[in-house]
C-alpha positions as CSV (number, residue, x, y, z in Angstrom):
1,X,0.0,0.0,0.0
2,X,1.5,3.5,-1.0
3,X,-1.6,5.6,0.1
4,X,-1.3,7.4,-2.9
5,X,2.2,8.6,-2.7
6,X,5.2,8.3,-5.0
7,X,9.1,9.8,-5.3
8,X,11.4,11.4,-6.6
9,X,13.1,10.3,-9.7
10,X,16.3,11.7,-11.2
11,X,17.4,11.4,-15.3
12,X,20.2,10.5,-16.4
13,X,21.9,12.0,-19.2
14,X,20.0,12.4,-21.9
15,X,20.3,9.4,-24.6
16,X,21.7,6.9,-21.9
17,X,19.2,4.3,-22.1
18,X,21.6,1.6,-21.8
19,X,19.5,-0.7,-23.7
20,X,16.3,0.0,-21.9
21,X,13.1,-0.4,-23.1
22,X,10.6,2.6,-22.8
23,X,6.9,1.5,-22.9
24,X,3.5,3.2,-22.5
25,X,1.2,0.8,-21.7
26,X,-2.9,0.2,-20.3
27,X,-3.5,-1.5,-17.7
28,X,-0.1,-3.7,-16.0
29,X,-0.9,-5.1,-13.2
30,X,2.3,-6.4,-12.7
31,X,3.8,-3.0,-12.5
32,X,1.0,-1.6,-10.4
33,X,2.1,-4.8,-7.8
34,X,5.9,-4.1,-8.2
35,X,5.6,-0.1,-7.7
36,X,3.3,-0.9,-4.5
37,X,5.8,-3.0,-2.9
38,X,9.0,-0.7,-4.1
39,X,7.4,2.4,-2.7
40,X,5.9,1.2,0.7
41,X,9.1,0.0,1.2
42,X,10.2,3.4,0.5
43,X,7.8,5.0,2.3
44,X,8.4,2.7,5.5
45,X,12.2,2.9,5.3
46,X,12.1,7.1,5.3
47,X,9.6,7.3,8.1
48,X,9.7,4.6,10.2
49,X,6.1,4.0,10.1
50,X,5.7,0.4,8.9
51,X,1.8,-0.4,10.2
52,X,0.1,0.0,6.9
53,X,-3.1,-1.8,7.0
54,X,-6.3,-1.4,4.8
55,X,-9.6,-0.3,5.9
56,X,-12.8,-1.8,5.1
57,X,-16.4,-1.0,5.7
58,X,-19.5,-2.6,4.2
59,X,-23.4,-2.9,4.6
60,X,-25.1,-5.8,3.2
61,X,-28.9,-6.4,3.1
62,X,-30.7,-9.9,4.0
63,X,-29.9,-11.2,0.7
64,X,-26.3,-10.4,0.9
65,X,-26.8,-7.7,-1.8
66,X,-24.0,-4.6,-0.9
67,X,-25.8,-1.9,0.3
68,X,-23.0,0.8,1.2
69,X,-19.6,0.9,1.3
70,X,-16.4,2.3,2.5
71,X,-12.5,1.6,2.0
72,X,-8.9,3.7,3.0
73,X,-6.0,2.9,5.2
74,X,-4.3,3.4,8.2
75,X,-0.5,4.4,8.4
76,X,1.5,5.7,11.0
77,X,-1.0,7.4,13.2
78,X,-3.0,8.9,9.9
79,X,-6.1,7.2,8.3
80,X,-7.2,8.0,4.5
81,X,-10.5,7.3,3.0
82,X,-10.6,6.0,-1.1
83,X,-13.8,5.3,-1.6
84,X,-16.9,5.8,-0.3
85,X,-20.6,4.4,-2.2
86,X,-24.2,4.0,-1.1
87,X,-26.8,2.3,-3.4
88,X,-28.9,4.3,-5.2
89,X,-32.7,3.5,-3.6
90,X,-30.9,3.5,0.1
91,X,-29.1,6.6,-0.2
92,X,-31.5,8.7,2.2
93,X,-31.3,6.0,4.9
94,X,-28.1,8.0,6.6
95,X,-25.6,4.8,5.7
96,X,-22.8,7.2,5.0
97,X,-22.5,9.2,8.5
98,X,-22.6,5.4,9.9
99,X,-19.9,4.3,7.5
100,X,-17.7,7.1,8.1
101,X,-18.3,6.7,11.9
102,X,-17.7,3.3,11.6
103,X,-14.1,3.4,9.9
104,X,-13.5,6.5,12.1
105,X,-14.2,4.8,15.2
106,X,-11.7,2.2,13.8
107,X,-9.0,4.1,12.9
108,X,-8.9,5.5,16.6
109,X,-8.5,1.7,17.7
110,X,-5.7,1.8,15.8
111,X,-4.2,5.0,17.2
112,X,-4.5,7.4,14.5
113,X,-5.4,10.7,15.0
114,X,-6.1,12.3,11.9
115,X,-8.3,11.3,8.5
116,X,-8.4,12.6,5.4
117,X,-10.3,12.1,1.9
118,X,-11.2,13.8,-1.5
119,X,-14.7,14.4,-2.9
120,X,-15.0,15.8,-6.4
121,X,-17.7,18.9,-6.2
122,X,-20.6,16.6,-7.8
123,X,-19.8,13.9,-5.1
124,X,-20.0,15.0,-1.5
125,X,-18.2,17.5,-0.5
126,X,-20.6,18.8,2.0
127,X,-21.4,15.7,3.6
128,X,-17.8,15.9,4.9
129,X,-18.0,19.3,5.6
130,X,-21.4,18.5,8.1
131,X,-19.0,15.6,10.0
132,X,-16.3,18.1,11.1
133,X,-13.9,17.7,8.1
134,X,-11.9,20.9,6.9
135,X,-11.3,22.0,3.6
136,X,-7.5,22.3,3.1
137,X,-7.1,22.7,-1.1
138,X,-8.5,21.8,-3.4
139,X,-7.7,20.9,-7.2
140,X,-9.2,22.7,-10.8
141,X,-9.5,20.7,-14.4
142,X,-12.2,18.0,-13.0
143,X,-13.9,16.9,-16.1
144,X,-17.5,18.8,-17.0
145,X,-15.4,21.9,-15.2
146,X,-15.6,20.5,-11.7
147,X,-13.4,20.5,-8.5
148,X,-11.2,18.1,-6.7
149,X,-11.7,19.0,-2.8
150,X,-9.0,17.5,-0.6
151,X,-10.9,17.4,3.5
152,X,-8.8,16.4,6.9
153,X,-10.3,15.9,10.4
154,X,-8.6,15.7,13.6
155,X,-10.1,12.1,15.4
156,X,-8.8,13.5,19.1
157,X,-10.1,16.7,19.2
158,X,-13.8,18.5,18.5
159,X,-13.3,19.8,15.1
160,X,-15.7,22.8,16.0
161,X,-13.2,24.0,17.7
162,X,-10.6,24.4,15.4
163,X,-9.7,27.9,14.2
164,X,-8.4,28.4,10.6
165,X,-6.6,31.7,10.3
166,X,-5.0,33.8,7.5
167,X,-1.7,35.6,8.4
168,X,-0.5,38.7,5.6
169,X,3.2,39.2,6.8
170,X,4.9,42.2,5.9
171,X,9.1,41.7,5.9
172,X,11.1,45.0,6.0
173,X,12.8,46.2,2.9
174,X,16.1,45.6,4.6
175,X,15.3,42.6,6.8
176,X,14.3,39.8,3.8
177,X,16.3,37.4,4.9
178,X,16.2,37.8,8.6
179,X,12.4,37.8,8.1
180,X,12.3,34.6,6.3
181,X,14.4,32.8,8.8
182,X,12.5,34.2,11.5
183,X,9.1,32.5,9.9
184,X,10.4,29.6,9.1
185,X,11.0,28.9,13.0
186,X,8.0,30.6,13.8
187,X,6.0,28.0,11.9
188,X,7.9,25.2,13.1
189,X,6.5,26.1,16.6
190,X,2.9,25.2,15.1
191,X,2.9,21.6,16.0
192,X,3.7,22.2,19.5
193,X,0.4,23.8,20.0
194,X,-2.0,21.8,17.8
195,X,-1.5,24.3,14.7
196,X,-0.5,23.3,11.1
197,X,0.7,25.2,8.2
198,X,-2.0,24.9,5.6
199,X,-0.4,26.7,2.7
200,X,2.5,29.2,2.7
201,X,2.8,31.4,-0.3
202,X,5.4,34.3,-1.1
203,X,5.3,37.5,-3.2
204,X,8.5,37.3,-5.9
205,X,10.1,40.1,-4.1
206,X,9.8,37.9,-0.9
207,X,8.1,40.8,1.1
208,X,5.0,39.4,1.6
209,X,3.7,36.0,2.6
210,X,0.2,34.7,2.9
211,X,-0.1,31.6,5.4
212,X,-3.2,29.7,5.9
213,X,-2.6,28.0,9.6
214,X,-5.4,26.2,11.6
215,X,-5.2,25.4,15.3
216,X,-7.1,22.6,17.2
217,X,-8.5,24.6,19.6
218,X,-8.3,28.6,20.6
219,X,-6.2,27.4,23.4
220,X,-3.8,26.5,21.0
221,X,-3.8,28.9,19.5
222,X,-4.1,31.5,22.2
223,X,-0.6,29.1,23.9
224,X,1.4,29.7,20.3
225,X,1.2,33.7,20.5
226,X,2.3,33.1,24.0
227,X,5.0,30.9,23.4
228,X,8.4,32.3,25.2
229,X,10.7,31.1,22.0
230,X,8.4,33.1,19.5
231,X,7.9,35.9,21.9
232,X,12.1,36.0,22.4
233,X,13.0,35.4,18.7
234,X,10.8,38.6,18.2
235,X,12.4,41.2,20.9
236,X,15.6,39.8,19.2
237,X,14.8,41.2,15.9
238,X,13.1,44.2,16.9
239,X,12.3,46.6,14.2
240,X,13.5,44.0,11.8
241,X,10.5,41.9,12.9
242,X,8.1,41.2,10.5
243,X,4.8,42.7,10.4
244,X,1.8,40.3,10.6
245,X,-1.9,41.2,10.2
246,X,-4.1,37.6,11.2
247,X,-7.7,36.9,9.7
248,X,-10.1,34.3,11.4
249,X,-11.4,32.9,8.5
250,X,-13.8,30.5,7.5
251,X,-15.3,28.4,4.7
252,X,-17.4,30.4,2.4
């Protein structure tokens, strides 16, 4: 299992096949087995995490006809959903908040924490939204002019209590560098207080950033504006310090 994940691959020189055979192909099932293996194994080896199990949900009626269904994984302390489907004719009888409970509830007893999944826009989007799962990107270029949405849920803390914010930092003219360096610690302090860096973007002069940043609870968040390392690292720059203005945001 590679939940979805490849590498990096480097070229050689151009021309240096070395009698290699380049082939684009359909289906290969034998290559779809060997890449699984190859990358898990990657995958395992660079993070230590070696648990990966699949996850399976299922409803079946008195015939043994499939009603509903749900698969992912679990890895490391994170769960993914792949797939989620619900008969047509049954689809008003609530089986996906009991599926989605039901593999949540697992992936706990597993230790995870966190869950995550996709919905393309004429899917269900905001039937992940109503169970407590954030939006945190999403992807253009779906066929029929559609969207990807990519979702995330915390499974040890109430997700109504997370607070998504938008931080516009300002960098003196003079201070680029020392302003970059000082957000990049900044941001590495996130985790320490339930907070994660959603998206991080930069003006091409380097001035100006844009951060997307959501926090588990206000405590958290309240406890990483406190914290005596950030606090320090800012007297230390003093007017070099860059100048943030935060937006609590949320989705539209």
């Amino acid at each position: 299992m590679t939940t979805g994940k490849g590498i990096d691959t480097h070229d050689g020189p151009a021309g240096t096949g070395g009698g290699a055979a380049l082939r684009v192909l359909g289906e290969d099932k034998e290559l779809q087995s060997r890449l699984d293996a190859e990358l898990t194994a990657f995958n395992n080896q660079v993070t230590g995490a070696d648990d990966e199990a699949p996850l399976s949900v299922r409803v079946d009626d008195a015939d043994g006809e499939l009603v509903a269904g749900l698969t992912g994984w679990t890895w490391g302390g994170c769960a993914g959903i792949d797939m989620v489907w619900v008969r047509a004719g049954r689809r008003t009888e609530g089986w996906g908040g009991r599926l989605l409970r039901a593999a949540e509830d697992e992936a706990r007893r597993r230790g995870c924490t966190e869950m995550s999944v996709s919905s393309f826009s004429f899917q269900a989007p905001e039937f992940y939204r109503r169970h407590g799962y954030l939006d945190t990107g999403r992807r253009e270029g779906i066929p029929g002019g559609h969207v990807d949405h990519h979702f995330w849920k915390s499974l040890a803390t109430d997700p109504a209590a997370a607070v998504r914010l938008v931080a516009v930092v300002e960098v003196a003219a003079g201070a680029v560098e020392a302003g970059r360096r000082y957000e990049d610690t900044v941001l590495g302090l996130l985790g320490r207080h339930g907070g994660r860096l959603e998206r991080r973007q930069r003006t091409g002069d380097g001035r100006t950033e844009v951060h997307l940043i959501r926090f588990d609870t206000r405590d958290g968040y309240d406890g990483f504006m406190a914290d005596p390392e950030r606090v320090a690292l800012r007297v230390e720059l003093g007017d070099a310090a860059p100048a943030t203005r935060v937006l609590e945001v949320h989705e539209a």
